[in-house]
C-alpha positions in Angstrom: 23.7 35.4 2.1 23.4 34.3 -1.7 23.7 30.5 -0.1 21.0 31.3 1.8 18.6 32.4 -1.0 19.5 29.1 -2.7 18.3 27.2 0.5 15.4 29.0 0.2 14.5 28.7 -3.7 15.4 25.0 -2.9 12.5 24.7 -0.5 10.3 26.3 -2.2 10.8 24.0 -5.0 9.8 21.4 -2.7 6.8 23.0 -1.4 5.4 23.9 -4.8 5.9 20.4 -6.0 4.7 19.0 -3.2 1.8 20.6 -3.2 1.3 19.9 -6.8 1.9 16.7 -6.5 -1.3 16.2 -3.7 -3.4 18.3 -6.1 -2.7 15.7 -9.5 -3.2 12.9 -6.9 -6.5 14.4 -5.4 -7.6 15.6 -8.8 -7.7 12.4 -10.6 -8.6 10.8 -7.4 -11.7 13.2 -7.6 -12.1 12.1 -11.3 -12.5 8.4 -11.1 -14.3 8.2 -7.9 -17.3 10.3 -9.9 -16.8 7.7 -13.3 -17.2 4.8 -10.8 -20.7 6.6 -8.8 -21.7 8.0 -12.3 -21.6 3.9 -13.3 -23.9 3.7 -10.6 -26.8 4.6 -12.3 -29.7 4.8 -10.3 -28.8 3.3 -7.5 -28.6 5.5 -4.7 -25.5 6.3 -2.7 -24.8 4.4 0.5 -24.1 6.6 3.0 -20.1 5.5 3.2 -19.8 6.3 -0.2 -21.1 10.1 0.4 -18.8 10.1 2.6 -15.7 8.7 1.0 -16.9 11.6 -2.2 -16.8 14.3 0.7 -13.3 13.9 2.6 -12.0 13.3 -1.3 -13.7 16.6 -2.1 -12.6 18.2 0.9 -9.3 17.3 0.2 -9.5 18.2 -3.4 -10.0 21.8 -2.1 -7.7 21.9 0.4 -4.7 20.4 -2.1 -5.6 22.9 -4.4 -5.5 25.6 -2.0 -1.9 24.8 -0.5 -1.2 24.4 -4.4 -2.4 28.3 -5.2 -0.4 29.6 -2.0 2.6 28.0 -3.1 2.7 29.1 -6.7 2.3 32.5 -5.1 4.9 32.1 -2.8 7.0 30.8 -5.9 6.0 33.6 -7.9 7.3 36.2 -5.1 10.8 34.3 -4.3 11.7 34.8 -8.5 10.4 38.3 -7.8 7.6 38.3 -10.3 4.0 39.4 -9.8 1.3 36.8 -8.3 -1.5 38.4 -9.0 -1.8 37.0 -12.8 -1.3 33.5 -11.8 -3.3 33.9 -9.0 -5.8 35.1 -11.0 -5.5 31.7 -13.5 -5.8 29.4 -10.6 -9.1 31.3 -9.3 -10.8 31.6 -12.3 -9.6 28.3 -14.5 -11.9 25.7 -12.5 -14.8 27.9 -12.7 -14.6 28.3 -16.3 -14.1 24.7 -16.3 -17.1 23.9 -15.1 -18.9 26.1 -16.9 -17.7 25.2 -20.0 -18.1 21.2 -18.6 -21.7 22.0 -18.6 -21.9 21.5 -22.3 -21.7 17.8 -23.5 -19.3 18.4 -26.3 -16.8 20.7 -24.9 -16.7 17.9 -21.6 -12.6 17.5 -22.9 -12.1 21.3 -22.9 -13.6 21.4 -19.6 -10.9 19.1 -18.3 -7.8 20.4 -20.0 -9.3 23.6 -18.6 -9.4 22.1 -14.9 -5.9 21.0 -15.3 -4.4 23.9 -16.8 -2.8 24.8 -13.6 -0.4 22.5 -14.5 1.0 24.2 -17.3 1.5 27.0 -14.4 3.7 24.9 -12.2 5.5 23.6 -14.9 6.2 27.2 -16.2 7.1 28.5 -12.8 9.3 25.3 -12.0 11.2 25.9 -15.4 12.2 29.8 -13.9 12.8 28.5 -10.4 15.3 25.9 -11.7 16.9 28.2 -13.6 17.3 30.5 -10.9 18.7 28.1 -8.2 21.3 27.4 -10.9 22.1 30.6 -11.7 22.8 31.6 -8.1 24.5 28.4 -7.4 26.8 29.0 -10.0 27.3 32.8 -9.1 28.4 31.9 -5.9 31.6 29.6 -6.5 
């Protein structure tokens, strides 16, 4: 049995890092496809390059979706409440962007937006310590 709950913290380190890993990969994927069409200017936007910006958003939101269900999930195998850092990841890119529509708080607004970070790293930290706990326990 405790063998078994180390297979499972064990994939659900893999799932939440995973997951993170397509959100930072979609997130500054995001980032520098709108520096390159911001260069733009006034140039309008062909129509492949609306759609190139809409799968890449698409799949923004759907990394950073599977991201928020995994840290849940994460957050419910080490037994602790989701709720607060589902709460983080819900409200954290909204005050992003709010706070990204002032010119001189444009940095805060993206250490804001990536502030979920800071969550997996926490949440890793506690899972790793975990797995070696009950790795340990059981020899």
């Amino acid at each position: 049995m405790a063998n078994q709950r180390v297979e499972d913290l064990l994939r659900q380190e893999t799932l939440l890092n995973r997951s993170f890993a397509l959100w930072m990969t979609m997130y500054i994927a995001v980032g520098v496809l709108g520096v390159f069409v911001g260069a733009r200017g006034g140039i309008p936007l062909t129509v492949g390059v609306a759609l190139v910006q809409l799968a890449l958003l698409l799949t923004y939101l759907a990394s950073y979706i599977w991201f928020i269900i995994e840290v849940t999930r994460t957050a419910k195998a080490l037994e602790k409440r989701p709720l607060p850092f589902l709460a983080w990841m819900l409200v954290a890119p909204v005050i992003g962007l709010i706070i990204g529509l002032i010119p001189v708080f444009s940095i805060f607004a993206i250490v804001i937006g990536a502030s979920p970070l800071s969550i997996k790293f926490l949440l890793a930290g506690q899972l790793r310590t975990e797995i070696h706990n009950r790795t340990f326990a059981t020899t």
